[in-house]
N, C-alpha and C positions, 0 to 999 in steps of 0.2 A: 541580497536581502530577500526574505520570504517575505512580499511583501500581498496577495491575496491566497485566499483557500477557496477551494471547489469540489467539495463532498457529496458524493451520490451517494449516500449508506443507506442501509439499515436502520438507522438510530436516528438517521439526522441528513435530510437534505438540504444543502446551506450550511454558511462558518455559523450562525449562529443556530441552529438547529442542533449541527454535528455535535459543537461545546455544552450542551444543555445535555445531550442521550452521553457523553463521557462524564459529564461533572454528577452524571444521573444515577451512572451504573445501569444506565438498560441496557433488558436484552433482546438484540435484532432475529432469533434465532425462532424458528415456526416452523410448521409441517411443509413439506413439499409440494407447491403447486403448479410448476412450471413443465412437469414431467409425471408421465404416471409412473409411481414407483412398487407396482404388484411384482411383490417377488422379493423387494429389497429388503435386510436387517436392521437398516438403518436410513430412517425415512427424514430428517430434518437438515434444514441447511438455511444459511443466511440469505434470503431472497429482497430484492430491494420493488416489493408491491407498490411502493408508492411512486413509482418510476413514471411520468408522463414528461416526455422530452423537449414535447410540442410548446411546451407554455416556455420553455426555457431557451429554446436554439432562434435563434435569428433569420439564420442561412441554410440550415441545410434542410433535404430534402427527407422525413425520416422515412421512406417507405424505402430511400436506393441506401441503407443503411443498414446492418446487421446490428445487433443488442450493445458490445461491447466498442463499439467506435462511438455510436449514440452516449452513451456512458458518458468516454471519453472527450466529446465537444461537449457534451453539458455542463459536466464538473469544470471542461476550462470557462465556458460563456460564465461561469458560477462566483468561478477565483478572479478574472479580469472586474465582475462588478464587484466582488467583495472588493478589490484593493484601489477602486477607481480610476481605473486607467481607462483611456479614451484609445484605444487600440485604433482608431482613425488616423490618431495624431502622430502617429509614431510611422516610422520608413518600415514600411510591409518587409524588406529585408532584413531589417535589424530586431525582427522577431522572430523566434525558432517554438519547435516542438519537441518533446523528447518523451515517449510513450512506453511503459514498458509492460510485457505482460506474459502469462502465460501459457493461455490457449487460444489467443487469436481470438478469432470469430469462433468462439467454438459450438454455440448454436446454429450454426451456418452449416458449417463442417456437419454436424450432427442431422441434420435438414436434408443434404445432399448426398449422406450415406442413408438415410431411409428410402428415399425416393429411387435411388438406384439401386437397393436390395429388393422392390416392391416391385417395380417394372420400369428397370434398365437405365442405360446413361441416356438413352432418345428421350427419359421423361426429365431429365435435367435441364431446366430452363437457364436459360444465357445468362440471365442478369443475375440469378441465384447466385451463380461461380464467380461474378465478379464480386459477389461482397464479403466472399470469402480468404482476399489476401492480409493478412497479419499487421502489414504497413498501412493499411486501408483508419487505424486507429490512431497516426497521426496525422493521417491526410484530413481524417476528421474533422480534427482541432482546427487542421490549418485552415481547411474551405470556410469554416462555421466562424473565424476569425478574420478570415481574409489577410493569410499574412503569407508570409515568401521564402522567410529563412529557414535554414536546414530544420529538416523532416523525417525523424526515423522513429522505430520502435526498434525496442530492447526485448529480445526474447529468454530471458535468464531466469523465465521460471515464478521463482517466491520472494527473489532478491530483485525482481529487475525494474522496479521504479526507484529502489536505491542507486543501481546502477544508473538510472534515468536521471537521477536527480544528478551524481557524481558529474555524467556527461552534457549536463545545462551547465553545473558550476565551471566547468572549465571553456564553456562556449562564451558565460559571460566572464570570468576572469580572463580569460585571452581579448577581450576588446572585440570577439569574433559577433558578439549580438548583445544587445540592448536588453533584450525582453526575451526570457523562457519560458514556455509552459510546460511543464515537467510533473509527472506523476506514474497511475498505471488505471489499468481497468480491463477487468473479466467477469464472466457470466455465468451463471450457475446453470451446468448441463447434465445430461444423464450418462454422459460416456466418462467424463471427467468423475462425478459423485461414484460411477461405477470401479471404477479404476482405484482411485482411494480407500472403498470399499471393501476392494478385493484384497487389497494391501494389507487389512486390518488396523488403518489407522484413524477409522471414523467411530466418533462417541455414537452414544444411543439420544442420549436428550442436551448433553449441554457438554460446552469445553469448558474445563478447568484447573488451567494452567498452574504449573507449580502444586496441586493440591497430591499431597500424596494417596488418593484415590481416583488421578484421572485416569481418563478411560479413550483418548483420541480430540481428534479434532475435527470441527462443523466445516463442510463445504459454503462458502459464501461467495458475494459478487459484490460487482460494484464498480464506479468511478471515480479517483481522487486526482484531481490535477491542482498541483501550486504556483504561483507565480512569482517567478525568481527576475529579479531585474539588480543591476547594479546600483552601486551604492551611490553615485553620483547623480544614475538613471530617475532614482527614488527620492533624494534631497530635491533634486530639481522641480518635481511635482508636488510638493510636497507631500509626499508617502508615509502614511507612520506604518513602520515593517512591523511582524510579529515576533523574526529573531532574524538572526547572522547565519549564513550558511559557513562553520570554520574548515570544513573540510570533511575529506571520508576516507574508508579504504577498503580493496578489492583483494579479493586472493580466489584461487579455487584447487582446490585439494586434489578432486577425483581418483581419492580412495573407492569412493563405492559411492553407488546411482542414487542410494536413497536414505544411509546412513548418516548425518553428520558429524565431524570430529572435530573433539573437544580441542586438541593442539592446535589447529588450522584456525580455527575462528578465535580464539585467544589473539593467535599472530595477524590474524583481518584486524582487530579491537588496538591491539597496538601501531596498526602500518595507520589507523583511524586518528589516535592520540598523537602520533608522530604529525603527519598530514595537517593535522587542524593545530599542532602548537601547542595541544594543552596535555596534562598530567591526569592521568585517574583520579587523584583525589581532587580534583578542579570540579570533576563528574556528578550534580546533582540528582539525576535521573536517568532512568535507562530504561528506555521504550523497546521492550524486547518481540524477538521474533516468536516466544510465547505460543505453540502450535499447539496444546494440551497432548501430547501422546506424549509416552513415557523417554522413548529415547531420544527426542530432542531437548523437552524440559530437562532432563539429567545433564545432556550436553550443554545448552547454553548456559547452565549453573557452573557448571564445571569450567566451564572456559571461562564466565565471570570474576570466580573466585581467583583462576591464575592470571589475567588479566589486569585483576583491580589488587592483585596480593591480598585478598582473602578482604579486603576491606570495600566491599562491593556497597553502592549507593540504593537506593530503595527503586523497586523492579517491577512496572506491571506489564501484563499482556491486554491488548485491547480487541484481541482476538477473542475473548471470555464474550464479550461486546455482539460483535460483527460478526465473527464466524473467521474461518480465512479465506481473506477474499482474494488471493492468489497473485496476480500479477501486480493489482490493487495495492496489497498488504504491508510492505513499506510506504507506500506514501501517505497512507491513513497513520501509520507510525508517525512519521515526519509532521502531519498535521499535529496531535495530538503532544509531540514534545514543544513544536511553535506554541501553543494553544496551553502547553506547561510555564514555558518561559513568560509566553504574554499576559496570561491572567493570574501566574500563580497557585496552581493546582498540581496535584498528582493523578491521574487517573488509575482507577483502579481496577484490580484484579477481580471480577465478579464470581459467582461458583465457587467460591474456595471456602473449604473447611477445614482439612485437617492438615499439621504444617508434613511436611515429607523429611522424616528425620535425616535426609542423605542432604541436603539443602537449607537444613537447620538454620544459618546465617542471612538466608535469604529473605528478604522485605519484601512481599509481594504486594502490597498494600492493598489487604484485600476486603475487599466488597466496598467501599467507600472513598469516595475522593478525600485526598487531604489537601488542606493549603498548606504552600510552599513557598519558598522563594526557589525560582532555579533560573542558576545565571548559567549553565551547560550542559545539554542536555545527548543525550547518546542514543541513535534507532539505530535496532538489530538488523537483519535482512538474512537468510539463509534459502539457500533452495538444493534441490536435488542436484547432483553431480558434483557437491561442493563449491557451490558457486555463492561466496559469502562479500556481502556488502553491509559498509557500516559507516552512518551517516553523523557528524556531529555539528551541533546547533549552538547557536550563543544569544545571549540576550543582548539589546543594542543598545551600546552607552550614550 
């Protein structure tokens, strides 16, 4: 059972914040201030300015802490009071972490290549390089929690708080832990923004997905941690969950580093529907990976349509939203289809004008939330190298 949320966005720090900037259609997207970007073609990205960690963390120390582990213990400290759990009460072992992301500390990393280009590895101070390991963003959680059960991060890119989430559901399906904290969280950097850049697959002012005149997608950041505890774990406190976690499914292609393929993620969506027990047309919603460049939106339409046999359920991106916020970006997904299922809404596709005749079929429900009933709901996940993750949610009877 998803039974809190823990959002560090753009749109919305807090489950009730985050649900107000989705049900809103705002947009988390602004000029670059993090970085000076003279020289760059494309200067905007999803920044999370209203980031102070200090009012929010309990335990940890935020000065021996890099941007994106901070993140990541705030959005968990965020999701344990959203669902009211007393994390005292509970056997420090029978709580786990599962962190997934994509560049690490990559402000860290970005810190410690200037200072060693300027004058050398002697000006690299000690404690800089420790706050630089990857794993460092569930140890986060764990210290800011005070808990003991297994500790990892998932590095899989754009998909890997899906895959984070996959590897909590099966730590508490096995009886292995009580209590997960499961999400992702990355940081908006200039080696990152530059890279994506370079690629040509950044907009100029705004993503928008599915519109048949987008033009790329927003570098974003962020923190989203949820918490997953078993069903027994949850009745016993009395928890009211937001949904059911029914299952998920993984594949990875590794056709090519940066292309996605439409067959491959079709066959992730079905090992998804197998896994969790249910049929596409069971399928309410589908919280998609949504990246606004052209050859993903084509792909994940394309795979929709042979996925659901042409009879695909209504599809937004909330990347239109946030930006992409990269390691983050499924599990702001996963919030947003809970946050489907529990109140009733669809969140929509912001940016969108014109439909893209190649995707004609497609519901992108755009620019406005709609109410809904959705009793199962589908998040995308996709990242470079073919590394497709896909999460499915249920409503609790």
């Amino acid at each position: 059972m998803i039974t809190g949320l823990g959002p560090v966005s753009n749109i919305g720090i807090g489950a009730a914040a985050f649900e107000s900037g989705l049900r809103g259609g705002h947009n988390g997207i602004s000029a670059i201030t993090s970085f000076d970007t003279a020289g760059f073609p494309r200067t905007m990205a999803g920044e999370v300015r209203a980031f102070e960690p200090e009012p929010i963390l309990r335990r940890l120390d935020t000065a021996a802490w890099g941007r994106s582990s901070l993140f990541a213990a705030a959005a968990a400290r965020l999701a344990v009071r959203d669902a009211g759990l007393r994390v005292d009460r509970v056997p420090p072992h029978r709580v786990g972490v599962a962190v997934g992301t994509t560049s690490g500390e990559s402000k860290v990393t970005e810190e410690m290549g200037r200072r060693i280009v300027d004058h050398g590895f002697p000006a690299l101070p000690g404690d800089l390089a420790e706050h630089l390991p990857a794993g460092r963003l569930a140890a986060a959680v764990s210290e800011e929690l005070g808990v003991t059960g297994e500790s990892v991060t998932l590095a899989t890119a754009c998909s890997a708080s899906n895959y984070a989430l996959g590897y909590a559901y099966d730590l508490v399906a096995n009886g292995d832990a009580d209590v997960m904290l499961t999400g992702g969280a990355d940081s908006v950097c200039r080696w990152a923004h530059a890279g994506f850049v370079r690629l040509g697959a950044v907009a100029d002012k705004a993503c928008a997905p599915f519109d048949r005149d987008r033009s790329g997608m927003i570098t974003a950041e962020g923190g989203a941690m949820l918490l997953l505890e078993s069903a027994d774990h949850a009745r016993a406190r009395g928890a009211t969950p937001y949904a059911e976690v029914l299952g998920y499914g993984l594949n990875c292609d590794a056709r090519h580093m940066v292309a996605p393929d439409a067959a491959s993620i079709a066959e992730c969506m079905r090992l998804a529907h197998r896994n969790a027990g249910v049929r596409p047309d069971d399928i309410d919603y589908v919280c998609a990976h949504g990246t606004g460049t052209a050859a993903n939106d084509a792909t994940e339409a394309a795979a929709l349509e042979d996925a659901f046999d042409g009879r695909v359920p209504p599809v937004s991106s909330i990347k239109s939203m946030l930006g992409h916020t990269m390691g983050a970006a499924s599990a702001f997904g996963v919030m947003a289809a809970a946050l489907a299922i529990a109140r009733g809404f669809l969140p929509p596709t912001i940016n969108w004008s014109n439909p893209d005749p190649a995707m004609a079929r497609l519901d992108p429900i755009p620019n406005h939330a709609r109410p809904a009933r959705v009793r199962v709901a589908q998040n995308n996940g996709f990242a470079f190298g073919g590394n497709n993750a896909i999460v499915l949610l249920g409503a609790v009877s």
